[in-house]
Structures are given as C-alpha cells and as structure tokens.
C-alpha positions as MATLAB code, in Angstrom:
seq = 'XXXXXXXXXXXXXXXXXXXXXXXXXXXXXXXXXXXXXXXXXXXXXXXXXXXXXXXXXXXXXXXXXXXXXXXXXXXXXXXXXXXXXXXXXXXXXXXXXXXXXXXXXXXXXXXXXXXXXXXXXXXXXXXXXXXXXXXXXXXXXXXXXXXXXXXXXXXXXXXXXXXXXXXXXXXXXXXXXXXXXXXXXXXXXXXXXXXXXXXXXXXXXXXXXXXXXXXXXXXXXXXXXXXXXXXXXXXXXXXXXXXXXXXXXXXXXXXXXXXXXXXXXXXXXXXXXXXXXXXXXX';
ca = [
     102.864   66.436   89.503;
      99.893   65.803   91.416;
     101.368   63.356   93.992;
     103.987   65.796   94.152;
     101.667   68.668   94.980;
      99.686   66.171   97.659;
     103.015   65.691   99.448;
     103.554   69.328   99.926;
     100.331   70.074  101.129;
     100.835   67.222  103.516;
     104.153   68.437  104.649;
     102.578   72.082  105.069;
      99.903   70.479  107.328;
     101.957   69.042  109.782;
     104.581   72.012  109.676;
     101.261   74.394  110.230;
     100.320   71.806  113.078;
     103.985   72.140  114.914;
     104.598   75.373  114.243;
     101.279   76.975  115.649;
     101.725   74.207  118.625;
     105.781   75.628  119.332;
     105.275   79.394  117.767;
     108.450   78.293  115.732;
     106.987   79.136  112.591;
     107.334   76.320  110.698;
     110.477   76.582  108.580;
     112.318   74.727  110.598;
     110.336   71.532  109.278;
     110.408   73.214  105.881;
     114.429   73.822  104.792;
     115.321   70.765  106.125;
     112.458   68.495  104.582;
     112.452   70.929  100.815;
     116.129   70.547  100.976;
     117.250   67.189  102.216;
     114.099   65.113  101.114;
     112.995   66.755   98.146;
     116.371   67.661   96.541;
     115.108   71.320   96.515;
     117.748   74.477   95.677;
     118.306   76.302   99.176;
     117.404   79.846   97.529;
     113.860   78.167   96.520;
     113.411   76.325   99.787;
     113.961   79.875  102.269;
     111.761   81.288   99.640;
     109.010   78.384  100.627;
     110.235   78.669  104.562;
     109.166   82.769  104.184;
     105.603   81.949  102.981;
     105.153   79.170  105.736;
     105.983   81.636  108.450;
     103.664   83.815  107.117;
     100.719   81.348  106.810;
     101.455   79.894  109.888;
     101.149   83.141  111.458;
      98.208   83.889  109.570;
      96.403   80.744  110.381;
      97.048   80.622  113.865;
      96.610   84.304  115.456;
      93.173   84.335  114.547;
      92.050   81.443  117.123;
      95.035   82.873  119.865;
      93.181   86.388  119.321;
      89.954   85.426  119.433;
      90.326   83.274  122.251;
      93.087   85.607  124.187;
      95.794   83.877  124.273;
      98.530   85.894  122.997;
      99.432   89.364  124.283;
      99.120   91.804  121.620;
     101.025   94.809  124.154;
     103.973   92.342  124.325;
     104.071   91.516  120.853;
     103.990   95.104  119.290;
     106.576   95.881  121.837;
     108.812   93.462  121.607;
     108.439   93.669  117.560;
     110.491   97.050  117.640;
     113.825   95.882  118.971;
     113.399   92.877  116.489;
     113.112   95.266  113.448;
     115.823   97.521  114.631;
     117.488   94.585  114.691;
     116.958   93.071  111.563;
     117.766   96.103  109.613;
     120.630   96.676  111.521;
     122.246   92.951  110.815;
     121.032   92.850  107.205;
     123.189   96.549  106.212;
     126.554   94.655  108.305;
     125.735   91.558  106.001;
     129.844   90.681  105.276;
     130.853   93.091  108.028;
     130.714   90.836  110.195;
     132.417   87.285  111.061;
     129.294   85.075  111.537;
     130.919   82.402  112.926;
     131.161   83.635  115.878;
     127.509   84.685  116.119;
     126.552   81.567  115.125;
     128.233   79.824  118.165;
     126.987   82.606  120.770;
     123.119   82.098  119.447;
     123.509   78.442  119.577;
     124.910   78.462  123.013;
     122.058   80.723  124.040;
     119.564   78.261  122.549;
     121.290   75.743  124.745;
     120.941   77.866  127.943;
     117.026   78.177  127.121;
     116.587   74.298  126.854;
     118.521   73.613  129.824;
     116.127   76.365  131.933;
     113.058   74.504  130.257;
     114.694   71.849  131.674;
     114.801   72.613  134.784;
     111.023   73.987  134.623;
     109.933   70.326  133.638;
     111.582   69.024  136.763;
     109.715   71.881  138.803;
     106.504   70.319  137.243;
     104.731   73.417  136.875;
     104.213   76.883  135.379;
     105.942   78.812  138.132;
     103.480   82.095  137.243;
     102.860   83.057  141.299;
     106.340   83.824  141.765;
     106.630   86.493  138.968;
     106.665   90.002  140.325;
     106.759   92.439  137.185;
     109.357   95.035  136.652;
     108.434   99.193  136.271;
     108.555   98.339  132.894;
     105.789   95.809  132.696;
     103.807   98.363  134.691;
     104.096  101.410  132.750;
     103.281   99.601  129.230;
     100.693   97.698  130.495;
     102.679   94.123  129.511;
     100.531   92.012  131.811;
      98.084   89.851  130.800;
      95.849   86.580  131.547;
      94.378   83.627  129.245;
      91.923   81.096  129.721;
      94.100   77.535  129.965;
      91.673   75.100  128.715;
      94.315   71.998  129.319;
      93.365   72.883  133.559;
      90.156   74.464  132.791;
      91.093   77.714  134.570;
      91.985   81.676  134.146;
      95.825   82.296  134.717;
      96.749   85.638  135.534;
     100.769   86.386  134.685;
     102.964   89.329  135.644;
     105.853   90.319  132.871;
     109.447   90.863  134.197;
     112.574   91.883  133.112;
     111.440   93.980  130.149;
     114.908   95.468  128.991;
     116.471   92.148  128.984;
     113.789   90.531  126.685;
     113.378   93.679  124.270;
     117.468   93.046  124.347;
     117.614   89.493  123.406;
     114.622   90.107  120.912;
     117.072   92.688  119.206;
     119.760   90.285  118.743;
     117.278   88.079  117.502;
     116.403   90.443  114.763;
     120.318   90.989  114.558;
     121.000   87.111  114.275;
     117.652   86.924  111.501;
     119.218   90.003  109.196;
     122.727   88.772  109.310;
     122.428   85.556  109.035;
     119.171   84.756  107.580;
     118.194   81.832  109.885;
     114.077   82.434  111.223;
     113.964   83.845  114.884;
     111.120   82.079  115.857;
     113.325   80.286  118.740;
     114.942   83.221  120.062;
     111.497   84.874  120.215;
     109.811   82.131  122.964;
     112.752   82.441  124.570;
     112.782   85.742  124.944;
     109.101   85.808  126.562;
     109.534   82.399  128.178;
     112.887   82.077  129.767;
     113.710   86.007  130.455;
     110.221   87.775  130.778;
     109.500   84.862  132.983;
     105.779   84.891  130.472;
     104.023   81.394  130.837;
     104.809   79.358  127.495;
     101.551   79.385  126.087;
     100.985   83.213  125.614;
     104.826   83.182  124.499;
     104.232   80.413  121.819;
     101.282   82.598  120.323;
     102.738   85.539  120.422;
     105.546   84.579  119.072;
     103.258   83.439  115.787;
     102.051   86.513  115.361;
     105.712   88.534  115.624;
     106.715   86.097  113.238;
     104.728   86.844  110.613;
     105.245   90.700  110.879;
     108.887   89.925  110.772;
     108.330   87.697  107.446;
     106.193   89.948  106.045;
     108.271   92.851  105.996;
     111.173   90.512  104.304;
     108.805   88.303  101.679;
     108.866   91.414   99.291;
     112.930   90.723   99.006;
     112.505   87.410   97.939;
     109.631   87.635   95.572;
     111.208   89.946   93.673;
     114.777   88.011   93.520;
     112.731   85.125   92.222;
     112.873   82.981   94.987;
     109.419   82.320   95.363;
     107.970   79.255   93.237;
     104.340   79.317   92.998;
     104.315   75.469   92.596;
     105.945   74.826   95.897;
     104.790   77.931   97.885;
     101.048   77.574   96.906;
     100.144   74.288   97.700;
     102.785   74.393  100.639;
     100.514   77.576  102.175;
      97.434   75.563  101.862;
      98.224   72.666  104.081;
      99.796   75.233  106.609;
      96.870   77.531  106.771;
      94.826   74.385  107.470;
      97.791   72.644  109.902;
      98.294   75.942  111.747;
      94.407   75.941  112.771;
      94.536   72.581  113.696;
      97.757   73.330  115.647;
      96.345   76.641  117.426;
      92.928   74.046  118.787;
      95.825   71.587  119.877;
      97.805   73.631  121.569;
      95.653   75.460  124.044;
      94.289   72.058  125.143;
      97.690   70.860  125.559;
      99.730   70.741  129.295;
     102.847   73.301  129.042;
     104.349   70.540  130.439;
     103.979   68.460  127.230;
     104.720   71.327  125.386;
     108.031   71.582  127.176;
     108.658   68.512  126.687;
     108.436   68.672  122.546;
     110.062   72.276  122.492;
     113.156   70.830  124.351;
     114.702   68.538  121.820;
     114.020   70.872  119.093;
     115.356   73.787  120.912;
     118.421   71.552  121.722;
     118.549   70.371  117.597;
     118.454   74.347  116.938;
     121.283   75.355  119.103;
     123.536   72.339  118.354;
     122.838   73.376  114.599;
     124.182   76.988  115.245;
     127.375   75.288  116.832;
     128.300   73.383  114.661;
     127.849   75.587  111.735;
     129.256   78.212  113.149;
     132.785   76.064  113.348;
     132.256   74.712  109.796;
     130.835   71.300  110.852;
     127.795   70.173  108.340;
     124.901   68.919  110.233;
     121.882   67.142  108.897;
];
C-alpha cells in the first residue's frame, strides 16, 4: 500500500511538472499511465485525470499570476465560448456520431503541430509581426510578460479574436461530447490562431483548465468516480510537480518548449484519428 501510494505521488509529480510546463493539464500522462500501467478501471482513472487538472491548475497559476505570465482578460474571455460549449456537447451526448468529430479534432491537432512546426524552423517567436484585430482592442486582450529564458519584457498584440473564441467553443463542444480534456485545443487556440506567444498561452491555458474541471468534478464525485486513495496522494505530487513545472517553464526557450509540445500534440491528434475510425491505440 505504501509503495503503491509513493508511486502515485511520483507519477503526480512529473505529470504536475509537464503539465504546468505544456498547460496540458496533466491527464494526458494520467489515463494512459492509471490505465495501461496500473491496471486501473477507466471510470476511476478520468475520475483521477479531473482532480489532476484541477491541481495542476491550482499549483501552477499562482507563480504565472504572480509573476504575469498568463493573461487573465484572455482567459475569462475565452472561458465563455468553452462553457457554452461544453454544455452544449454534453445535452447532444448520443445525438451525435462522434466518430466523425473525433477525426476532424484530430486532424486539427495535426494542423497545429505542423504550424509549430514551421515556427521551429522560423527559430523564433514571431511577436513583431502581430497586428491585433478590433477585437483585441476593444477588450483589452493585449498583454506583455517578463521572459526570463532571454532576460527581457515582450510586449504581444492578440489577433483574430472570433476565430479563437470559435475554436475554443468546439473545444468545449469536443470536451462535453466526448469527454476527452481540452487542454490541447486550448494552446492552440491562443498559440496558433490568436497568433499569442506560447508561454502566456501555456499558462493561461492552466488556469482555463481548471475552471473547466471544476465546474465538471461535482459530476464525478457524486457518480463515485473519485477514489480518495488514488486521487489524494495523486494531487499531492501534482500540486508539488506543477510548481516545479511553472519555475521550469518560464526559464525555458519557447523554442524547447516547441519542441516537447510537438510530438505530444502529434500523439494527441493521431489518437483522435484513429479512434475515431475504431483503431485502438496505446
């Protein structure tokens, strides 16, 4: 029991330590590991997944706060079409065909590691070039952080507003239907359409996650998917991983954080794909 309890507070560290770092969350290192490694029933597992989110969240957006990193205006904003969203997908739960939706999110997924792609070949945060929309303007979406990887203030404009609060509300759609985390869609949202650097996007997408998660835990406490004896000891090595994560991160080149968001991004998507024609995958 005890080793068993060490392990998960060793897996919650280092799922607190890439999710804070990626703004994914961490229950994409959770299912999988719960699941596949631990012989864990799904149910109890997404149960688990919901608490990590929330602790990663929790952990995390106290350092990007404090040290203003994410942008609060763009979160809060953003955070509307994702709860319209959500609601909306979870009342057309076995409306809908999500096969389908499962192909067009992964395919989306792949279009936002191929553009991070093709920002790692540019070499650089391409911030200078950003003009922002009326949009940006009138809601005050612009912002600046301190990047303490070049040791310098970086001032970023926000730009096509209706086309990231529109992918953020199929996010939410995608999350309520299908009940996969949105952590992914959320970056790329702020990264790869509002044309936001990735480190503001990466922290505020920790902090929209755990509103999201929040709002859903209730669900699954009540259903009895939450077991103290995983969740507990899982929360404490996040809360501790995702403050170790937030310090690494903002010391961290984007460029190395493109580089680990890429292949996980591209594991995501491929995921999607596959389920969504009926193929298992890892």
């Amino acid at each position: 029991m005890i080793s068993t309890t060490l392990l998960l507070i060793a897996v919650g560290l280092f799922a607190g330590v890439a999710g804070a770092i990626l703004g994914l969350g961490g229950g994409i290192i959770i299912t999988p590991i719960l699941t596949l490694a631990m012989g864990l029933d799904i149910k109890y597992a997404i149960g688990a997944s919901i608490i990590s989110v929330i602790a990663t969240s929790s952990g995390s957006t106290v350092a990007y706060l404090r040290d203003e990193v994410l942008n609060l205006r763009v979160a809060m904003f953003l955070e509307i079409a994702t709860t319209i969203g959500a609601i909306l997908g979870a009342l057309l739960t076995g409306v809908l065909n999500p096969s389908y939706l499962y192909v067009l999110f992964g395919l989306l997924l792949l279009f936002s590691c191929w553009n991070m792609i093709k920002k790692l070949r540019a070499g650089r945060e391409l911030t200078t070039t950003v003009k922002s929309d009326k949009w940006a303007k009138k809601l005050d979406l612009n912002g600046s952080y301190f990047d303490k990887s070049e040791l310098k203030n970086v001032d970023y404009e926000v730009t096509n507003v209706p086309g990231g609060f529109s992918m953020m509300f199929g996010a939410g759609f995608a999350s309520g239907l299908l009940g996969i985390g949105s952590g992914a869609f959320k970056v790329m949202a702020m990264d790869t359409i509002m044309h936001m650097p990735l480190k503001p996007s990466s922290a505020t997408s920790n902090l929209m996650m755990g509103v999201t998660a929040a709002a859903s835990a209730t669900v699954y406490f009540f259903n009895g998917s939450m077991l103290p004896q995983i969740a507990v000891p899982l929360a404490l090595g996040i809360l501790v991983g995702a403050v170790i994560g937030s310090r690494i991160m903002q010391v961290l080149p984007a460029r190395v954080i493109r580089m680990i968001f890429v292949p996980v991004i591209f594991y995501v998507g491929l995921q999607m794909i596959l389920k969504g024609f009926g193929v298992s995958f890892g």
